[in-house]
C-alpha positions in Angstrom: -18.9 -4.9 5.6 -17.2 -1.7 4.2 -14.3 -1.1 1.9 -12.0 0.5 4.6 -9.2 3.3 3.6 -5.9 4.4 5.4 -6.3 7.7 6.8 -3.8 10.8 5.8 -4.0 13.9 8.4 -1.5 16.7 8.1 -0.8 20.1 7.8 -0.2 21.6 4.2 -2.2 21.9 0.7 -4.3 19.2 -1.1 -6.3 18.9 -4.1 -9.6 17.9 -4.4 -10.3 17.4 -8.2 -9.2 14.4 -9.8 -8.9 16.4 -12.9 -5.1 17.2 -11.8 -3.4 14.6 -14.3 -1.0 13.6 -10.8 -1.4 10.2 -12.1 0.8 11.0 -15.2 2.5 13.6 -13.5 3.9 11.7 -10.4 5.0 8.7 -12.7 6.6 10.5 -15.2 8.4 13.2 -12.4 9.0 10.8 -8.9 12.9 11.4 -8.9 12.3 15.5 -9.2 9.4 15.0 -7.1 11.1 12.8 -4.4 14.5 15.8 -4.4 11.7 19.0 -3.9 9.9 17.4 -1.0 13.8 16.5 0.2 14.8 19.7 -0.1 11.9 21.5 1.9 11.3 18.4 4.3 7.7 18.1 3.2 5.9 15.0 1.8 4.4 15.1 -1.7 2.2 12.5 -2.3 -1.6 11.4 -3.0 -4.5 10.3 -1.6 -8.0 9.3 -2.3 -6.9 6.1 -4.7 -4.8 4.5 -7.3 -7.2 5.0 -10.1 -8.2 8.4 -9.3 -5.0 10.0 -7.4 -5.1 14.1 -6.1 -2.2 15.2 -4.5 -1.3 16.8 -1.6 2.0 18.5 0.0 2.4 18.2 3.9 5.0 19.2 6.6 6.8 16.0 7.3 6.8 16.0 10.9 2.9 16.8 10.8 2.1 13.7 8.6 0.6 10.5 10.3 -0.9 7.9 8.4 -3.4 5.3 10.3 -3.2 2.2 7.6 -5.7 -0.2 7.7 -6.2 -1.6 11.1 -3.8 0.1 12.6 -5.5 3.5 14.3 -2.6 6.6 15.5 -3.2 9.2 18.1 -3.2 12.7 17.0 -3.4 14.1 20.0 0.0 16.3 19.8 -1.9 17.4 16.0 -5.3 19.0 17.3 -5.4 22.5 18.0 -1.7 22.7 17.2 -0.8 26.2 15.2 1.4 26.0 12.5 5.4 26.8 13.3 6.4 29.7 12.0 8.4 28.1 9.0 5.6 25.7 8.3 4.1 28.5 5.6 7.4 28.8 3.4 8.6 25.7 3.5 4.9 24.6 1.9 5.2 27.8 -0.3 8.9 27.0 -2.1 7.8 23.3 -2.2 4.7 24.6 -4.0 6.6 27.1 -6.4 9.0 24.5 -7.0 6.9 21.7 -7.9 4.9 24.2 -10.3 8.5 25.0 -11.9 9.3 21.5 -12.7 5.8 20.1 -14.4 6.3 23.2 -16.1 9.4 22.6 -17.7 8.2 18.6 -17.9 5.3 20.3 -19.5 7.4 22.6 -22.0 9.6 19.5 -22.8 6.3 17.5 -23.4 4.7 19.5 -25.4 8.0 19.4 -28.1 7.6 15.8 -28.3 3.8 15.4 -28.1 1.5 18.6 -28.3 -1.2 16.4 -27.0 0.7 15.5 -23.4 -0.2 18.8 -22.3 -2.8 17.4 -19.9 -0.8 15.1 -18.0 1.5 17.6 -16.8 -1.4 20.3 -15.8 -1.8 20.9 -11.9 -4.4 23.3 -11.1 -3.9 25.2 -7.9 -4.7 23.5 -4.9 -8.3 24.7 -3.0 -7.1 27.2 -0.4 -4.6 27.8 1.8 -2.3 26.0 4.0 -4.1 24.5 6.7 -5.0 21.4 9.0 -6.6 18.4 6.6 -7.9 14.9 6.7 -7.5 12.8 3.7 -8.5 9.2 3.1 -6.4 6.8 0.4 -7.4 3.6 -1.0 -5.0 1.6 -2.9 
C-alpha cells in the first residue's frame, strides 16, 4: 500500500524548488504572513511536505483541499477563466510578501549575516495559472 497525500488545486503561483527557505521563512513571518493573505483574500501556504515545504499563493475562493480520504469535486474549477481581479489580487499579495521577507531579511542580516538564506524566496515558476499540488504532512 502507498503513502497517500492531501491534494491542493487552485488558481494562483507555486514554487517548485525546495531551495526557497519557506520553512524558516513561514515560521519566523506567520503573523505578517497570515495579515497579506487577509488583506488580498488569498491563501499563502505550502505543499509538498513538512520537511521539504514550497509555497504557493492562491485565490481563496479557488482553493479546495481533498485530505486524505476525503475526495472534492472540482467541477465548478475545470475550464473556469480567471475573474478579472484574480491577476492583482495574486500580484499585490506577491509584491507584498516579497516586501516583508525583505525587510525580515534586512533585519536578519543585522543580527546574523549568515540568516540570509532563510529569508530568500526565489520567484515562483511562471505565471498565474490553474495548479495541482500534493502535501504530505
Amino acid at each position: 500500500m502507498g503513502q497517500s497525500t492531501n491534494a491542493i488545486a487552485g488558481w494562483g503561483l507555486v514554487w517548485d524548488n525546495e531551495d526557497t527557505g519557506w520553512n524558516h521563512i513561514s515560521d519566523e513571518l506567520d503573523d505578517q504572513i497570515s495579515a497579506i493573505a487577509a488583506k488580498h483574500r488569498v491563501v499563502i501556504n505550502s505543499h509538498c511536505s513538512g520537511e521539504c515545504q514550497m509555497p504557493y499563493i492562491a485565490i481563496e475562493e479557488s482553493r479546495v483541499v481533498a485530505h486524505r480520504g476525503y475526495p472534492q469535486r472540482i467541477s465548478g474549477l475545470v475550464g473556469r477563466d480567471p475573474l478579472p481581479d484574480w491577476h492583482d489580487r495574486i500580484a499585490a499579495a506577491f509584491q507584498d510578501l516579497c516586501a516583508m521577507i525583505s525587510t525580515a531579511r534586512t533585519a536578519a542580516l543585522v543580527m546574523d549575516p549568515k540568516s540570509y538564506d532563510f529569508y530568500d524566496l526565489p520567484p515562483a515558476q511562471g505565471t498565474a495559472s490553474w495548479f495541482l499540488a500534493s502535501n504530505w504532512l
